[in-house]
C-alpha positions, 0 to 999 in steps of 0.5 A, a space after each residue: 360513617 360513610 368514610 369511615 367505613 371506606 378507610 376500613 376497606 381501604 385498610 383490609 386491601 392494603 393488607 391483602 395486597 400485602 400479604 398477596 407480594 409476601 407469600 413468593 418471597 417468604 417461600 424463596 427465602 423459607 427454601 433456603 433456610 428449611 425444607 421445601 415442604 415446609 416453605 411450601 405450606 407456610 407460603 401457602 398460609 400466608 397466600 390464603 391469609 391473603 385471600 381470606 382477607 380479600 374475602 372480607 372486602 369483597 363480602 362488604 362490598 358485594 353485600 351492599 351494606 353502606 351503599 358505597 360503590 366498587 369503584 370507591 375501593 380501588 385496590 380491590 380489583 387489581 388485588 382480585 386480578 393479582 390474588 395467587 388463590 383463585 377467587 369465583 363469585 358465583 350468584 344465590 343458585 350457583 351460577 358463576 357471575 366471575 373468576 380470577 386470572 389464578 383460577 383459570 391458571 388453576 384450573 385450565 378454565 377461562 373466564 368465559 367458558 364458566 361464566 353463567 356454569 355451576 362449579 360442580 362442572 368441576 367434580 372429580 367423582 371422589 367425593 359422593 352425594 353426602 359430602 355436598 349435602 354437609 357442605 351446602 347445610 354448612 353454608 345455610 346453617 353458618 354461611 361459610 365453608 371450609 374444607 379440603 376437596 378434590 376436582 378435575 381440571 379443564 385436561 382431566 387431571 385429578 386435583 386436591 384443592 382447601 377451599 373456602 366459601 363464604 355467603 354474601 347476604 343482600 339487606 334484606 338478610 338473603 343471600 345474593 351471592 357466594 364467593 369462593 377462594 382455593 388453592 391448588 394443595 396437590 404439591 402437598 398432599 403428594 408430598 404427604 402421600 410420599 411421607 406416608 410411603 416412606 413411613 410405611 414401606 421400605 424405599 429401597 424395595 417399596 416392600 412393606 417396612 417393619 412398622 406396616 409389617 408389624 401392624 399387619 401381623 397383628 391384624 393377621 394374627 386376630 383374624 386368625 383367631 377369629 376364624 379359629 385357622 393357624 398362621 404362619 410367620 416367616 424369617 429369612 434371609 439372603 445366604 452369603 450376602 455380606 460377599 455380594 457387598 465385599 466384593 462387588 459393592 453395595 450398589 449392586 448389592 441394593 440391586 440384589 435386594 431388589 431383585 430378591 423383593 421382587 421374586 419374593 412378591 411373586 413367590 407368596 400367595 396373593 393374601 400373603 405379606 412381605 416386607 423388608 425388616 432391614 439389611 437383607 432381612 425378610 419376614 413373611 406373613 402366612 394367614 389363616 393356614 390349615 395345616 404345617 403343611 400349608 406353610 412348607 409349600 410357600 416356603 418352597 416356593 421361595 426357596 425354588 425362588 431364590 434358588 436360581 441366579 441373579 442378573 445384577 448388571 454384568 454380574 451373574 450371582 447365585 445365592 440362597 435363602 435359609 427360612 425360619 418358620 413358626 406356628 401361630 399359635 401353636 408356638 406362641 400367641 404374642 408378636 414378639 415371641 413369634 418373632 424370636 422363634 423365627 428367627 431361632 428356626 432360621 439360622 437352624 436352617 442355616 446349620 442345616 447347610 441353608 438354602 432350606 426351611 425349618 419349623 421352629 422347635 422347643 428344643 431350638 429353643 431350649 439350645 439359644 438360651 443355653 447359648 445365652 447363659 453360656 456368653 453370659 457366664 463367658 462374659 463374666 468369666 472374662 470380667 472375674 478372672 475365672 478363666 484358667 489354663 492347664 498346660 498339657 506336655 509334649 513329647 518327643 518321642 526319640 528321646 522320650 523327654 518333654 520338649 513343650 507344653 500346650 496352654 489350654 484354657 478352661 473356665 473354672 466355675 465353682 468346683 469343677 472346670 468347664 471345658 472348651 468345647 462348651 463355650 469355645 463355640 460361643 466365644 467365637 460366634 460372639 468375638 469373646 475368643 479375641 479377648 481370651 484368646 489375647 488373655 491366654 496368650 499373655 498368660 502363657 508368656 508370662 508363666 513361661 518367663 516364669 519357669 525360665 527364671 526359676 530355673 525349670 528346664 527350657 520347653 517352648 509353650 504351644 498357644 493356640 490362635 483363632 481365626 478372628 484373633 488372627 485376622 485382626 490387623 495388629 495381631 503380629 504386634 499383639 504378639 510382640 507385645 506379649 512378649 516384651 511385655 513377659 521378656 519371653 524369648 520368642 524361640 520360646 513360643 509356639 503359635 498354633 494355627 488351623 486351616 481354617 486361619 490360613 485360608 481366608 486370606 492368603 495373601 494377607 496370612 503370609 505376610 503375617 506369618 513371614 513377620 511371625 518367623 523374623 521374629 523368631 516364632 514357631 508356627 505348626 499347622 493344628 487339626 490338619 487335615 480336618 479342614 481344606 488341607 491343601 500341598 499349595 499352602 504347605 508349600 506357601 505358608 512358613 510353618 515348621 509343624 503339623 499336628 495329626 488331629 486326635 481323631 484320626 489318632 483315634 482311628 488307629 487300630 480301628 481300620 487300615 483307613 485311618 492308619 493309612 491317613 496318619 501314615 500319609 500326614 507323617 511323610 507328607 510332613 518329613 518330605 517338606 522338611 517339618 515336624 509331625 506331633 500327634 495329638 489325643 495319644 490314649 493308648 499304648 497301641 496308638 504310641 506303639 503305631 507312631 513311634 514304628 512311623 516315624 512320628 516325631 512328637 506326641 501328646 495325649 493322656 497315656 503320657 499326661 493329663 492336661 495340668 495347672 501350672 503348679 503341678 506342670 512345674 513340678 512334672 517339668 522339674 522332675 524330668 518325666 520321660 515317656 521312656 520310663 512309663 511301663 508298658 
């Protein structure tokens, strides 16, 4: 019996020894195939695994239940020594009887300062009087306990350890001893620590991250009810960013970020949470508030905030912030509503001219939906073939003939047409303005081809070009294809392009529109002098035209101010060798001004309503001329 008994403990320390050599290797090679937190817990498995083991033989032993001496084991005192877990034994009252080199190596301790010493030596303070009384009612009721805790060591240092202790009991059923094994889990728990981060907060701003954000938003929100108080959730955002990452590089834009998080954090009140909901994107909790007012003045705290410049390295950048805000729960009571209706107020705030704050509002509201139904409806325009163009001629005023037409696009819906400036604007804020202005473009060429191989008398089509659809790298071999494709000559053509086009990239703007004129294009400048009108970039630019925008068209008759300008825009033009048309012409007062001016062309209903193609053609065959229009 004896024996037997004796190879069985031989065996559990042949195992423990084993898994004790296993635990390094498997984490050196566990680290090259996962990741290091990984190998760390599994190698850390394995190792316990180990010492658990070694627990079971030491307990035989200790326990005295087959009387074979120590010494008949003898692998266990070199796997006591060799044992990467620290191992204690202590005796009935606690007093510890020996420790491993690990322990010492664990904790800072050496053998001799803790023999005859209770553990609790060690107490780091986290844990109080209810914790102890669990684990030692543990250690009576089932004589074992498990767990993690946390100690201090020999310098002071705070360490979290999973420690297991076991009961050995002597024949007569008493417990004798205990014996403790540990091992330092601090690695894993600061890693732990560091995913908790990481799932919570933003790494770039350590502000609180749109998960942590939006439990705490919930949590304000209850609370402001339950103090029957108003909340306040703000958006916002850093103006221009997008310029700080284009021109100086996203390295200084995170540095721009962080900067704004910290002054951000110093601008709200101590209650208060901001986080980063991603890009340059902030949000900002205001709990339990009185008044509108309450929220106005934290909102101009950032703003003042974000108003003065940032220090980036070498860079000095101003910026702004446009903040949205709206009224829990004035405005609405679910999270998500609240979270539309920040963001609505915050680009009016951008319209506003930014740098400043707006509450939200129903009609901001009632304005984003339209807006939705409007892209909506342009989507499906596009997809349906339910786009259409009129085409509105052009006079020249010498000879009173039609010398040109301008496509202009409109949406046919049901009996009526939707004109431009209902979804021109959504068009281009969505990107929808390059398909259509693509699809115009092509079909302009086409119906021009058209009338030229019908014989219509020769007119050049007028198209006109949006900045995004300009700005695209293969717009000038977009145009060429339009017209191989129709078999349009390109004299034919006329692109008209506004300030606003020319003057993002002027550099890259000329080398099109050099291309553009090779190819035997037209180009006329249109709304001139309603955006950065400037003699540098009429002398730069290759075009051949300005159109006088209708509204100043409109001013003559009204003012000397508005006759002054059109008089101006008509020399300006002729001294730089260029043709001058004015738009919007409704009036015989306004031809009588331009043709005494020395205006070249006009277009305008006092000589035509804009057109569908048929009945375009039918005017353009019947040679209407403005000389035979009655007074």
């Amino acid at each position: 019996m004896g024996s037997g008994i004796t190879v069985r403990r031989l065996a559990v320390s042949v195992a423990a020894a084993l898994l004790c050599a296993l635990a390094p290797f498997a984490a050196f090679y566990l680290a090259a195939a996962i990741d290091r937190r990984a190998a760390f817990v599994l190698a850390f498995l394995i190792s316990f695994a180990a010492a658990s083991v070694l627990l079971i033989s030491l307990r035989d032993k200790a326990s005295g239940e087959t009387g074979v001496p120590a010494e008949s084991d003898p692998l266990a005192p070199m796997i006591f020594k060799a044992s990467n877990e620290a191992i204690q034994i202590t005796d009935a009252s606690a007093r510890i009887l020996d420790v491993n080199p690990a322990f010492t190596e664990i904790t800072g301790y050496t053998r001799e300062e803790v023999l005859g010493k209770n553990p609790g030596m060690m107490k780091s303070g986290k844990h109080d009087a209810d914790f102890y009384a669990e684990m030692w009612k543990s250690l009576r009721e089932s004589g074992n306990w498990r767990g993690e805790i946390w100690d201090r060591r020999k310098d002071g240092e705070v360490f979290a350890k999973w420690l297991a202790i076991n009961a050995v009991k002597g024949p007569t059923g008493k417990v004798e001893k205990y014996i403790g094994i540990f091992s330092d889990i601090t690695s894993i728990k600061e890693t732990e620590k560091y995913h908790e981060f990481l799932a919570h907060y933003d790494s770039l701003t350590r502000l609180p991250n749109r998960l942590l954000f939006n439990d705490r938003l919930e949590r304000d929100m209850l609370s402001s009810m339950r103090h029957k108080l108003s909340m306040a959730l703000m958006f916002l955002d850093l103006d221009h960013f997008k310029n700080v990452n284009d021109t100086l590089g996203h390295h200084i834009g995170d540095k721009l970020l962080q900067s704004a998080a910290s002054r951000l954090k110093g601008a709200i009140r101590k209650n208060d949470t901001v986080a980063r909901l991603g890009g340059d994107e902030f949000a900002v909790i205001v709990p339990e508030v009185r008044t509108p007012n309450d929220a106005a003045a934290v909102a101009e705290k950032i703003v003042q905030a974000m108003s003065e410049p940032f220090r980036v390295g070498q860079n000095e950048i101003l910026t702004s912030t446009s903040i949205g805000i709206t009224m829990f729960p004035d405005d609405n009571d679910t999270r998500e509503a609240l979270l539309r209706n920040a963001d609505i107020a915050m680009y009016h705030a951008k319209d506003q001219g930014r740098g400043t704050y707006q509450f939200f509002t129903m009609e901001m509201k009632e304005r984003v939906e339209e807006r939705i139904r409007v892209e909506k409806n342009l989507r499906e325009a596009l997809t349906n073939g339910e786009m259409v163009l009129y085409y509105q001629p052009q006079v020249e005023l010498r000879s009173g003939r039609i010398i040109g037409v301008e496509a202009l696009v409109r949406r046919q819906e049901e009996e009526w047409l939707v004109p431009p400036a209902i979804f021109m604007g959504v068009a281009e804020e969505t990107g929808l303005v390059v398909d259509l202005c693509n699809w115009t473009l092509d079909e302009s060429c086409r119906l021009a081809m058209e009338w030229f191989s019908s014989g219509v008398p020769l007119v050049r089509m007028a198209v006109n070009v949006s900045a995004l659809q300009f700005e695209m790298p293969n717009f000038v071999d977009r145009v060429s294809q339009s017209l191989i494709s129709s078999g349009l000559d390109p004299a034919l053509l006329e692109l008209e392009l506004t300030e606003r086009v020319l003057m993002k990239s002027t550099d890259v703007a000329v080398k099109k529109m050099n291309r553009l004129k090779e190819m035997g294009i037209m180009l006329s400048i249109d709304d001139f002098g309603t955006g950065y009108s400037s003699m540098n970039y009429l002398r730069t630019f290759p075009v051949e035209k300005l159109k006088i925008d209708y509204s100043f068209v409109h001013a003559i008759g009204k003012g000397k101010d508005g006759e002054a300008i059109v008089r101006s825009i008509i020399s300006l033009a002729h001294n730089l060798d260029m043709t001058v048309i004015a738009e919007g012409v409704e009036k015989k007062e306004q031809l009588d001004f331009l043709v005494a001016e020395g205006c070249d062309e006009i277009q305008g209903f006092y000589f035509s309503f804009p057109l569908p193609a048929k009945n375009c053609e039918k005017v353009l065959r019947e040679g209407k001329n403005l000389n035979d229009m009655a007074g």
